[in-house]
C-alpha positions in Angstrom: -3.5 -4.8 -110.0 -6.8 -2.7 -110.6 -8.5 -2.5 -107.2 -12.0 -4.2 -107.1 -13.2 -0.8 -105.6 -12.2 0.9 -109.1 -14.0 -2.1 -111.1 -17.1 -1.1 -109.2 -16.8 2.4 -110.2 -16.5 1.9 -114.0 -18.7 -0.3 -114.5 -21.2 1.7 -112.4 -20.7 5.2 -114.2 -20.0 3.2 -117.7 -23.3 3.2 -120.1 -23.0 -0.2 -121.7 -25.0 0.9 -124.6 -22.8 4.3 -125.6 -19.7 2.5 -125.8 -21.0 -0.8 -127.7 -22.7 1.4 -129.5 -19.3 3.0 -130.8 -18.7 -0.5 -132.8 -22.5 -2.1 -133.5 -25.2 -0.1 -134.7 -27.9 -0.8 -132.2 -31.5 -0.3 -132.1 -33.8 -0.2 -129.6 -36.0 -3.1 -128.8 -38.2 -2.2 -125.8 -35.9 -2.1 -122.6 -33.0 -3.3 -124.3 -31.0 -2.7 -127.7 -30.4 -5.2 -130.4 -28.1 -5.4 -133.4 -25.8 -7.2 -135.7 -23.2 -9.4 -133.6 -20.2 -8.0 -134.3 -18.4 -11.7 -133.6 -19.9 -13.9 -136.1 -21.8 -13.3 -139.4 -25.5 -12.6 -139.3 -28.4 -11.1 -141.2 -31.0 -11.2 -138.6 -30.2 -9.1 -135.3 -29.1 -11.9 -132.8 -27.0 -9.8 -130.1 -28.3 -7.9 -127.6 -27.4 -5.0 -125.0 -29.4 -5.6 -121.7 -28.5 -1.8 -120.4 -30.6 -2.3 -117.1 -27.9 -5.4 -116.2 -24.9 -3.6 -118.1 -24.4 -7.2 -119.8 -24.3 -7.9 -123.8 -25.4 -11.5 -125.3 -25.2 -12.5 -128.6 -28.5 -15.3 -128.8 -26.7 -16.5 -132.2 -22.8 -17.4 -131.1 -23.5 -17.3 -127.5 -20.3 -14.6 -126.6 -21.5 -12.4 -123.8 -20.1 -10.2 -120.9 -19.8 -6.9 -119.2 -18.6 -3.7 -121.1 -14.8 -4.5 -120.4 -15.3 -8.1 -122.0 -16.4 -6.7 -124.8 -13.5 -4.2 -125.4 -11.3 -7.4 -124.8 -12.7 -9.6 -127.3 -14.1 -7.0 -129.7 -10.7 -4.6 -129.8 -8.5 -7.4 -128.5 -7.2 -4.9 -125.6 -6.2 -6.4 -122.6 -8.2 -6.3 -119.0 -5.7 -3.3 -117.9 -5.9 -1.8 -121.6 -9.4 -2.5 -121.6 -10.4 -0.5 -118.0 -7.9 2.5 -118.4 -9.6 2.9 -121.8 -13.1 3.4 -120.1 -11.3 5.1 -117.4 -10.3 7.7 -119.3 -13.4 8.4 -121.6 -15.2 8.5 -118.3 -12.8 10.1 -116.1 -12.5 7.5 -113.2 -9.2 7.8 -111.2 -7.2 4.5 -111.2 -6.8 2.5 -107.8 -4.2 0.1 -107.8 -3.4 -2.2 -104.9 -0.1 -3.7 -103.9 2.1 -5.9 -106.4 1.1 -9.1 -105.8 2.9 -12.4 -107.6 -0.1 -12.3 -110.2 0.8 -8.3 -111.5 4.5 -8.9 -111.5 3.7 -11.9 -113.8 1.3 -9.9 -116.1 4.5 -7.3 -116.0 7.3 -9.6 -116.8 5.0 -10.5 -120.0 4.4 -7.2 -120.9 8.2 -6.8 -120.9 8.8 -9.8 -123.4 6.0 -8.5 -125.7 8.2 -5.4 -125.8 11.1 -7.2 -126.4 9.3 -8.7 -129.0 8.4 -5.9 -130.8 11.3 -4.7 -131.1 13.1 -8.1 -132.6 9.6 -7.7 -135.1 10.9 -4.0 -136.0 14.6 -5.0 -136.6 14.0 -8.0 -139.0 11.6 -5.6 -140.7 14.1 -2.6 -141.0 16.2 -5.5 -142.2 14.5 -6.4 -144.8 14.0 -2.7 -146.2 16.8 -0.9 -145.2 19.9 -3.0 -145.1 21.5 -4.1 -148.5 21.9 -7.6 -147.4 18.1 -7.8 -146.8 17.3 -5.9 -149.8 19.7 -8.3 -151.7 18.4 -11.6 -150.5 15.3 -11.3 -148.1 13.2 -8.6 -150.3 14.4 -10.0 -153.6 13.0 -13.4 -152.2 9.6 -12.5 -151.7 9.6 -9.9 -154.7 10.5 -13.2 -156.9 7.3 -15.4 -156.3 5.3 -12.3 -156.5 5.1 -10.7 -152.6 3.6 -7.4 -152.8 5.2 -4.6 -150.8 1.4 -4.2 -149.1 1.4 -7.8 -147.8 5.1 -7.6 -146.6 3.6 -4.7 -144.7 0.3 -6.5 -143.8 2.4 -9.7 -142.6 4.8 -7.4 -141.1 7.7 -9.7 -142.9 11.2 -9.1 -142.5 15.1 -10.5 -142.8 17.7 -12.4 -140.1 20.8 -11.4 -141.1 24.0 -12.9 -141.4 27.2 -12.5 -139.2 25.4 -14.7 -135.9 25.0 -11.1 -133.7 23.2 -9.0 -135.9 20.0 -9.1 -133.4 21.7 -9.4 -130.1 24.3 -6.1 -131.0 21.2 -3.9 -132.1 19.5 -5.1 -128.7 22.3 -3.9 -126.7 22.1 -0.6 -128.6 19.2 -0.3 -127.7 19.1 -1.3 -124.4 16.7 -4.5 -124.7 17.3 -7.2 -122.0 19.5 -9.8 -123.8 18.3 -11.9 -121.0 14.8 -12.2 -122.2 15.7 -12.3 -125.8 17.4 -15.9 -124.1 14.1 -16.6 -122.7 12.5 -15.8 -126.0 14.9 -18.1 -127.7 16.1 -15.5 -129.9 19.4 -15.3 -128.9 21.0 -18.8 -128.3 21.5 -19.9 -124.4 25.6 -20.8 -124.5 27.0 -19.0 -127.5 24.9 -15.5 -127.3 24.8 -15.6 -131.0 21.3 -15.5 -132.7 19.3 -17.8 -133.2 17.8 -16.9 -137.0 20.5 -15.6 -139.6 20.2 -15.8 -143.0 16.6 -16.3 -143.3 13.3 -14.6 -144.4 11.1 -14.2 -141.3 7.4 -14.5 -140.9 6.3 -13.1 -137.2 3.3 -14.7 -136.0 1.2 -13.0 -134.1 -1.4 -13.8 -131.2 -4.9 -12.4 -131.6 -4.2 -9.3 -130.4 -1.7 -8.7 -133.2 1.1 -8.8 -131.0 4.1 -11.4 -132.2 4.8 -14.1 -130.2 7.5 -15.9 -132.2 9.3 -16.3 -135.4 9.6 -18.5 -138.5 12.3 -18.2 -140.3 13.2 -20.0 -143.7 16.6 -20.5 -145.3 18.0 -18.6 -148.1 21.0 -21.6 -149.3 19.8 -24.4 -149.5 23.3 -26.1 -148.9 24.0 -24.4 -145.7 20.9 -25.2 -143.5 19.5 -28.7 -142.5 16.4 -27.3 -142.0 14.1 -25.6 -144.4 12.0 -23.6 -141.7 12.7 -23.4 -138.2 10.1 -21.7 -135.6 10.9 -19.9 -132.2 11.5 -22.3 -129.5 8.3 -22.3 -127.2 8.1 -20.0 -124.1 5.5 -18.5 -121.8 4.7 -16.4 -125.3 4.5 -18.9 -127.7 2.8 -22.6 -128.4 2.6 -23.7 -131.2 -0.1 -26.1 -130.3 -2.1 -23.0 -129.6 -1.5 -20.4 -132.6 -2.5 -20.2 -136.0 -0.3 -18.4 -138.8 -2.8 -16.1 -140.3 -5.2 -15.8 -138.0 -5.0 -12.5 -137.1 -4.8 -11.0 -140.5 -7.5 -13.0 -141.2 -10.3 -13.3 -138.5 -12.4 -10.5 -139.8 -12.7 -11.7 -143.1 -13.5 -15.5 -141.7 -16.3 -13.9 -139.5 -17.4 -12.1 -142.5 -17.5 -15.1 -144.6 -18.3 -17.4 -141.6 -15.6 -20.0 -143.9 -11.9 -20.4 -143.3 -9.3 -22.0 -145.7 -6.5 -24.2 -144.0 -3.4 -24.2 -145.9 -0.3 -25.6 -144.5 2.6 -23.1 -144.9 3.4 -19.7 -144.3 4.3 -19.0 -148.1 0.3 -20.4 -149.0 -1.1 -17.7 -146.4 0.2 -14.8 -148.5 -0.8 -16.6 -151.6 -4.1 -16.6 -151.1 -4.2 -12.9 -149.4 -2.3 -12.0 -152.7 -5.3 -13.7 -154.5 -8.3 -11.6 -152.6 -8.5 -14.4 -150.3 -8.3 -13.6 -146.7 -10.0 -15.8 -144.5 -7.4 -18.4 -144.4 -5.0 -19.6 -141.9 -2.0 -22.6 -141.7 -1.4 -25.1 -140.0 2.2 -24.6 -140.5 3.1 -28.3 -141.6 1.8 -30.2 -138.4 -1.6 -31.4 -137.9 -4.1 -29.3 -136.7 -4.6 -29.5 -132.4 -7.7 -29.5 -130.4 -6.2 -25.7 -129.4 -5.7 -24.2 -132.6 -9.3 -26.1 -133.5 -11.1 -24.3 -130.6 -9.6 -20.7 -131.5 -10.6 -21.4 -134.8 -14.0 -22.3 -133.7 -14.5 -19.0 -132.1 -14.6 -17.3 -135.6 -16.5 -19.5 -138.1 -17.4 -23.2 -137.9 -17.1 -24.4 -141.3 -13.3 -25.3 -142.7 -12.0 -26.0 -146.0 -9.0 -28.1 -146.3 -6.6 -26.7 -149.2 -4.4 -30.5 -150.4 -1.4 -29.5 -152.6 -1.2 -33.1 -153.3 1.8 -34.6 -151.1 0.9 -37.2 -149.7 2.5 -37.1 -146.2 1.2 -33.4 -146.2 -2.5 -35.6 -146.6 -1.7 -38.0 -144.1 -1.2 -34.3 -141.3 -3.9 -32.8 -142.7 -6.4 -35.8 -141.8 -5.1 -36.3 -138.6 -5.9 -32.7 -138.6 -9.7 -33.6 -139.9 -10.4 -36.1 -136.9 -9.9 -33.0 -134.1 -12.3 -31.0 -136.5 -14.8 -33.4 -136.6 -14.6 -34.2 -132.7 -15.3 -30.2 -132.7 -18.3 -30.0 -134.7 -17.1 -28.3 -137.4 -18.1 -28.5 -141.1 -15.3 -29.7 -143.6 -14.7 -29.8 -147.2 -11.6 -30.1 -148.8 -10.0 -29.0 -152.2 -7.3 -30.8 -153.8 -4.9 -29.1 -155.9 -3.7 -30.3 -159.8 -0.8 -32.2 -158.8 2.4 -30.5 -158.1 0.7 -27.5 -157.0 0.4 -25.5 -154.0 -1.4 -22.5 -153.3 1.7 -20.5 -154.3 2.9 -21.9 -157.3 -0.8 -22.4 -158.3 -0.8 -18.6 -158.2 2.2 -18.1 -159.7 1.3 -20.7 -163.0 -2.1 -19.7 -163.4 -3.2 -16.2 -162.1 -5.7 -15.4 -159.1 -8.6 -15.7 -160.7 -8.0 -19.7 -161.4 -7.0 -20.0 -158.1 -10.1 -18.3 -156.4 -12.3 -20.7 -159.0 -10.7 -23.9 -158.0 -11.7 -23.1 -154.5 -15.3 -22.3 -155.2 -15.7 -24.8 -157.7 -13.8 -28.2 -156.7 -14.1 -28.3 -153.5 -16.0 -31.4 -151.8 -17.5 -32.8 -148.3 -14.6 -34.2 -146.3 -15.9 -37.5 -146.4 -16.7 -37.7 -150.3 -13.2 -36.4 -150.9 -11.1 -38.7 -148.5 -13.3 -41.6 -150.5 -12.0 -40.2 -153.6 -8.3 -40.5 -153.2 -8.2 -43.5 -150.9 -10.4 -45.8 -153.0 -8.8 -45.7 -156.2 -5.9 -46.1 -154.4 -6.5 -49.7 -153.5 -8.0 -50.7 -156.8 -9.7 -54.2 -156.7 -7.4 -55.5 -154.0 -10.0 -56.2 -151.4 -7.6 -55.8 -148.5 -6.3 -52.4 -149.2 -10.1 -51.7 -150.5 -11.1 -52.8 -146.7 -8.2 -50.8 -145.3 -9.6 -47.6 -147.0 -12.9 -48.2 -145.9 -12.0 -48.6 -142.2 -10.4 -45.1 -142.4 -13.3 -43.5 -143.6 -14.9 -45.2 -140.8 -12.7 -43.8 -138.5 -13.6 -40.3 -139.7 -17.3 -41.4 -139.3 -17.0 -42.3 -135.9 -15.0 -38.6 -134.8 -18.0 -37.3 -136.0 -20.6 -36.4 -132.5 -23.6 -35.3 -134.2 -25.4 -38.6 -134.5 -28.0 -37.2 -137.4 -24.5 -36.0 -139.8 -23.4 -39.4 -139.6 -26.6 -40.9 -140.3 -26.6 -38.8 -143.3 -23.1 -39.6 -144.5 -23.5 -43.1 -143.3 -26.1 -43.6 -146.0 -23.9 -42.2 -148.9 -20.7 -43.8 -147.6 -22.9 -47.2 -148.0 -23.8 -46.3 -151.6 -20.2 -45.3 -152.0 -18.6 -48.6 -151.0 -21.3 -50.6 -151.9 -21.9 -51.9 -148.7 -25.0 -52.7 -146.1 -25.9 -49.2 -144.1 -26.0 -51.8 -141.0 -22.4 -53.1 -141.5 -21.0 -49.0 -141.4 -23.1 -48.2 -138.0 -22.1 -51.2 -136.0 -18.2 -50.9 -137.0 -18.6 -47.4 -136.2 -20.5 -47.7 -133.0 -17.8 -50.2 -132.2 -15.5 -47.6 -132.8 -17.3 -44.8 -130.2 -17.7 -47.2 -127.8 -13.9 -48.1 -127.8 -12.9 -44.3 -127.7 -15.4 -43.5 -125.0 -14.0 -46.4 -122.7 -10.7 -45.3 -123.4 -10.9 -41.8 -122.4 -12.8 -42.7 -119.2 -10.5 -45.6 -118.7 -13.5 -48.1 -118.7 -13.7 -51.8 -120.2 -14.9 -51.2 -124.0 -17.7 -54.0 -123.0 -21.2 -52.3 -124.5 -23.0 -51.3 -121.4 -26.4 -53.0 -120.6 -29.3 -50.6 -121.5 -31.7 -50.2 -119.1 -35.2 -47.4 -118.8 -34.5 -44.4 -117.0 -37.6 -42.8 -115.5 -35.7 -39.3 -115.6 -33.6 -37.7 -118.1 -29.9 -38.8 -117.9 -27.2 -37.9 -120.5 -24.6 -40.4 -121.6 -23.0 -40.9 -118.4 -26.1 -41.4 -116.3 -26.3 -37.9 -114.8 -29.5 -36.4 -114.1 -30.2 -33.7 -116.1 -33.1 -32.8 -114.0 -30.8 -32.1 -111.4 -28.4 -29.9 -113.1 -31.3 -27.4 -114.4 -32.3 -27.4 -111.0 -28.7 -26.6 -110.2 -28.6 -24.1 -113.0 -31.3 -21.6 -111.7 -30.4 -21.5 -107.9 -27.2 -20.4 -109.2 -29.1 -17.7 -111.1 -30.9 -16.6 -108.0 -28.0 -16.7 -105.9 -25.8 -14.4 -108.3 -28.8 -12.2 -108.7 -30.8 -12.1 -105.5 -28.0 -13.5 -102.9 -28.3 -11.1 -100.5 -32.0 -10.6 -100.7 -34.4 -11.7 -97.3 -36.7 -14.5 -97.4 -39.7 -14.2 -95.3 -38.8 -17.3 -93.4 -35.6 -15.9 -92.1 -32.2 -15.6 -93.7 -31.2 -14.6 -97.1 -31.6 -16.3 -100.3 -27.5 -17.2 -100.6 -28.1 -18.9 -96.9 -30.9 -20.9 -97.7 -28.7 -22.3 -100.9 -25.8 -23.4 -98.7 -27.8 -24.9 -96.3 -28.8 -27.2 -99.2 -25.5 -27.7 -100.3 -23.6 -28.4 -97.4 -23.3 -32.1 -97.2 -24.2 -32.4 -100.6 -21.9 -31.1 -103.5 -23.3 -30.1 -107.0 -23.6 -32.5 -109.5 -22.0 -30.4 -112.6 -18.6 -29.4 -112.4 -19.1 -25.8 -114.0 -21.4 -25.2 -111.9 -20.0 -26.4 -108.3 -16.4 -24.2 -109.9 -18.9 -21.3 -110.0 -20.5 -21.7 -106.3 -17.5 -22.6 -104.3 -15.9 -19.5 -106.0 -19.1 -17.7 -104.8 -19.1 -18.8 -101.6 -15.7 -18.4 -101.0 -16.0 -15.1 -101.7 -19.2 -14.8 -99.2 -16.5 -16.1 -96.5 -14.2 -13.4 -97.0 -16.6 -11.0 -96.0 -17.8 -10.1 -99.6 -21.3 -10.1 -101.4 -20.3 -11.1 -105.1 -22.7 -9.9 -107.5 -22.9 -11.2 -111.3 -20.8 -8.9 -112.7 -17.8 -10.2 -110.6 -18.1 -13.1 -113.0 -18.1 -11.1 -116.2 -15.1 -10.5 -116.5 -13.6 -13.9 -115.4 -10.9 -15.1 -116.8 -12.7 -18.6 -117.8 -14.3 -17.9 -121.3 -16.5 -20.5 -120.0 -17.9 -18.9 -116.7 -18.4 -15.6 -118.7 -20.4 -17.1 -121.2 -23.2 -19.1 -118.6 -22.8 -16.1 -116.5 -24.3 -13.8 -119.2 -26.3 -16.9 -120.3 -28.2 -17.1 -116.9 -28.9 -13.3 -116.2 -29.7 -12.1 -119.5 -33.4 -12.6 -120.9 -33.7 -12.5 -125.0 -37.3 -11.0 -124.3 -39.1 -8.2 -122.3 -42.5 -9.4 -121.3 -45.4 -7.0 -122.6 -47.6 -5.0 -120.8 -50.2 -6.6 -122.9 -50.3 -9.4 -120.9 -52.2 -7.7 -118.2 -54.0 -4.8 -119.9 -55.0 -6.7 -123.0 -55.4 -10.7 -122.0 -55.8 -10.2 -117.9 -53.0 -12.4 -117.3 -50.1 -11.6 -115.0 -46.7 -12.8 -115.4 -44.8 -12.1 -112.3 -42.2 -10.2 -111.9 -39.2 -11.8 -111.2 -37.7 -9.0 -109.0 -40.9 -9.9 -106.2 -41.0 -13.6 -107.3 -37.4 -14.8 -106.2 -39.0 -16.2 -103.3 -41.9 -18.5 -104.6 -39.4 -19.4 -107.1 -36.5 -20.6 -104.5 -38.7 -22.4 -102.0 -39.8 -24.7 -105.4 -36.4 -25.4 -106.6 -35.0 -26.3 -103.1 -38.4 -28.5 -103.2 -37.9 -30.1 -106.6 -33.9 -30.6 -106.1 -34.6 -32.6 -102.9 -37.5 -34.6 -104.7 -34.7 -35.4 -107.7 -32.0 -36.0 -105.3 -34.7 -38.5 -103.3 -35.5 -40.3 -106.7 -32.5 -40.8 -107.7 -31.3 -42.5 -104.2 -34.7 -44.3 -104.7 -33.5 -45.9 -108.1 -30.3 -47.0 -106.7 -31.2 -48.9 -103.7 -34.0 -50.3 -106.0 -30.8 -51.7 -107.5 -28.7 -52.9 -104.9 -31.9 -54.4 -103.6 -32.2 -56.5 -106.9 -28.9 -57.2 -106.4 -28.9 -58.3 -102.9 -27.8 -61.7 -102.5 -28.4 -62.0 -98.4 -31.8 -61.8 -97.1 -30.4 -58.9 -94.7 -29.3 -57.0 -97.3 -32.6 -56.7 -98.9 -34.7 -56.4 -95.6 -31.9 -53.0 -95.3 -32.5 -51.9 -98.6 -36.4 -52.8 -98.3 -35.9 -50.8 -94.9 -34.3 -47.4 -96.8 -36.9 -47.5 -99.8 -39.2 -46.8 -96.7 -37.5 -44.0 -95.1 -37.1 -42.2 -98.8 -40.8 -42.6 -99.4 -42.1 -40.9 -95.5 -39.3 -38.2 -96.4 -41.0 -37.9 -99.9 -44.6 -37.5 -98.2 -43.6 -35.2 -96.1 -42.2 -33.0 -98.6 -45.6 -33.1 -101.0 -47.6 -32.3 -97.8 -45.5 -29.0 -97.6 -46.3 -28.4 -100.8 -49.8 -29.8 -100.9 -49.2 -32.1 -103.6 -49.4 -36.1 -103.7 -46.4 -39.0 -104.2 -47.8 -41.7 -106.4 -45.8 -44.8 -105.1 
């Protein structure tokens, strides 16, 4: 494990600028440096290199982080890849403390990675270099038209027959056959292998390294099972990787589209076809994990249909997690018969690529299309296909898409706009109550005199919450005139009271934590976090899109204050304001209980804590020298 003492050292001798700079063509924009974000697809400059905090943010996709985050998402290294790189270029010794559980862990993986790697090289020698593979496995993909540059690309290869092929070449080479167990490579009781006889397509993890195997039968009368994947281990979910991604995710970024195929035949097609920013589900519907990975690269889908109708069925099951996510569908339905593949094959590259330009439709418009004609004029299947469509409505969060598609799903079906928004209001009310385990009664609306969000959380209180966590990370261990430091006067608010969002309370008990121990976290101890969340708000919170001008004082006499000399004025009002919201929002609830109140006593009590909240309220304006309206 990297000590945090040689952390400190890179990132203080590292310029953030030089080696971002390496990959993004940066220009300089006052104090800071702006260019192109290198993670999602742009044409104004949205991502910027503050060099003064040694943080990037991208304004456009959000990503953000310290020099080594950037090397780990940018160049998909590792954390330890990632600091011996910028060790090396700026000659910093390595510190490492004593194994701990955590660093054997992270070894034991890197071990199965190399074990792997190596199962990746043997299927591919197998396929090139052994006459069986060249026989069967290379004649197979030659057949439907498999270049020898995608075989490379997709790193394909060839199981062989005999059930030990892999497991005797692992000896010879001195892998651990026990791991290649644990990979499920080599089958648990008989030790013979678990793929023979069948093509292999690794799949690989987003930093190109492969994490399992599919492998699909050559004889059709041998095999029960067309395709069969690695078994799942600490390397491999399926739940959580996408065939193609990796060969793919540049293209989708530059594109800012991604095709969603279902097989690992239809990948290569459409590579073959000069279309690379395409993935597969590999026959299953589509997870909220795979969706979220996906999400990092583009947000805007197209689903390819081939026309089966149970592979329909997966693929909308797929659509409702893709919806949930915010993403932008359309879907393109193949001539019947036809998949990507054998669409190639029949009709050339060119068709292809024009079919899915040309015929492709919004999600909604095209599920209507198939499931409509489907039930004819029988008005219960015709209501059945409606109620699906519905369904998809109602997976859909952004409230101004489904107005829109509301209003042409009504012309559609021929049916009142009114009748579509109450069944599916019906619907988000039902799924709400489910996942929060409530009654799906509709709750009773009432005014709110502050800003709450769906659940009835003040907002006002989070942002409150949101910048004293930004002075604590940045000016924790300044002195306030008043006595004390900044990060004491924040836990003295906080310490019968917890924060009301849970990202943030994660982020100050982590803090504080660390505080106990004896150490003075700054910012960049977050940075590099291994929450893709934290990261994000960290970078989010510290890094300013704007440099204020000089201009504002020479030119127009007005001074904006520095927030380096201001982090006092500033704290002292937002420990004022969170009290006033936490005050008002006590107020509001005893103003309920008292309404409530059935007993005289009880309302006389509540009457009696209305009373205290309001001299605690005066008391805090008269600090301030401001008023409480009652």
């Amino acid at each position: 494990m990297i000590s945090p003492r040689t952390k400190e050292q890179i990132l203080s001798a590292v310029r953030i600028e030089e080696v971002i700079g390496q990959f993004v063509s940066l220009k300089r924009r006052g104090k800071n440096l702006v260019g192109l974000c290198p993670f999602h697809a742009e044409r104004t400059p949205s991502f910027h290199v503050l060099p003064e905090r040694g943080i990037y943010k991208c304004f456009g996709c959000n990503k953000g982080g310290d020099v080594i985050s950037f090397l780990i998402e940018h160049e998909r290294m590792s954390f330890l890849e990632a600091v011996r790189w910028l060790a090396d270029r700026y000659h910093i010794a390595l510190e490492f403390l004593e194994k701990d559980k955590a660093q054997t862990d992270r070894q034991e993986q890197e071990s199965l990675y190399i074990v792997m790697e190596f199962a990746r090289r043997h299927f591919h020698q197998n396929l090139l270099h052994t006459s069986e593979g060249m026989t069967l496995g290379y004649a197979y993909f030659r057949e439907r038209g498999i270049t020898d540059d995608i075989i490379r690309r997709f790193q394909l290869g060839y199981a062989c027959r005999g059930g030990n092929d892999l497991a005797q070449a692992a000896r010879a080479g001195h892998y651990s056959l026990d791991r290649l167990r644990l990979l499920g490579l080599v089958n648990e009781n008989s030790g013979t292998d678990f793929f023979q006889e069948r093509v292999i397509f690794p799949i690989h993890n987003l930093a190109g390294k492969p994490v399992a195997f599919a492998g699909r039968i050559m004889k059709n009368n041998q095999h029960p099972a067309k395709y069969i994947n690695s078994p799942e281990s600490s390397l491999y979910r399926k739940s959580e990787v996408l065939y193609g991604l990796y060969e793919g995710r540049d293209a989708i970024r530059k594109s800012n589209e991604c095709f969603i195929t279902e097989g690992y035949m239809d990948v290569l097609a459409l590579h073959l076809a000069g279309v690379e920013n395409v993935v597969a589900s590999s026959g299953t519907a589509l997870t909220q994990e795979q969706v979220k990975l996906l999400k990092r690269f583009t947000q805007n889908v197209t689903i390819v249909f081939d026309g089966d109708e149970a592979g329909i069925k997966a693929a909308l099951r797929g659509a409702e997690v893709l919806l949930g996510l915010e993403l932008n569908i359309r879907a393109v339905l193949l001539p019947e018969g036809h998949d990507p593949h054998s669409f190639l094959m029949e009709h050339g590259a060119a068709a292809l690529r024009r079919v899915l330009q040309e015929q492709r439709q919004d999600l909604i418009a095209f599920v209507s299309g198939i499931l409509l004609p489907q039930a004819g004029n029988d008005p219960l299947k015709r209501a059945e296909a409606i109620r699906q469509v519905v369904h998809l409505l109602s997976c859909i969060p952004d409230a101004i898409k489904r107005t829109v598609l509301v209003k042409e799903c009504s012309k559609r079906f021929q049916l009142n706009e009114e009748v579509l928004h109450v069944e599916i209001n019906a619907l988000i009310q039902r799924q709400f109550a489910q996942k929060a385990g409530l009654p799906a009664d509709p709750p009773v609306s009432k005014p709110q005199e502050y800003l709450q969000d769906s659940s009835g959380v003040n907002l006002r209180l989070h942002a409150i919450e949101k910048d004293l966590l930004r002075l604590l990370l940045l000016y924790g261990d300044r002195q306030v005139d008043d006595g004390g430091t900044v990060a004491a006067h924040v836990a003295n608010l906080f310490k019968e009271i917890s924060l009301s969002h849970p990202l943030y309370k994660k982020i100050y008990e982590e803090y504080m934590n660390l505080l106990k121990e004896g150490s003075q976290p700054p910012y960049t101890h977050f940075l590099t976090h291994p929450e893709e969340e934290i990261r994000n708000f960290i970078t989010d919170i510290v890094a300013s899109r704007w440099d204020v001008s000089a201009n504002w004082l020479t030119r127009h006499r007005i001074d904006i204050p520095d927030p380096e000399k201001n982090y006092q004025k500033e704290l002292s009002s937002l420990l004022h304001h969170y009290e006033m919201s936490l005050l008002h929002s006590y107020e509001q609830k005893i103003i309920e209980d008292y309404q409530r109140a059935a007993h005289e006593e009880s309302k006389q009590e509540c009457l009696h804590m209305l009373q205290q909240i309001q001299e605690r309220k005066k008391q805090l304006a008269r600090q301030r020298g401001t008023v409480v309206v009652s």
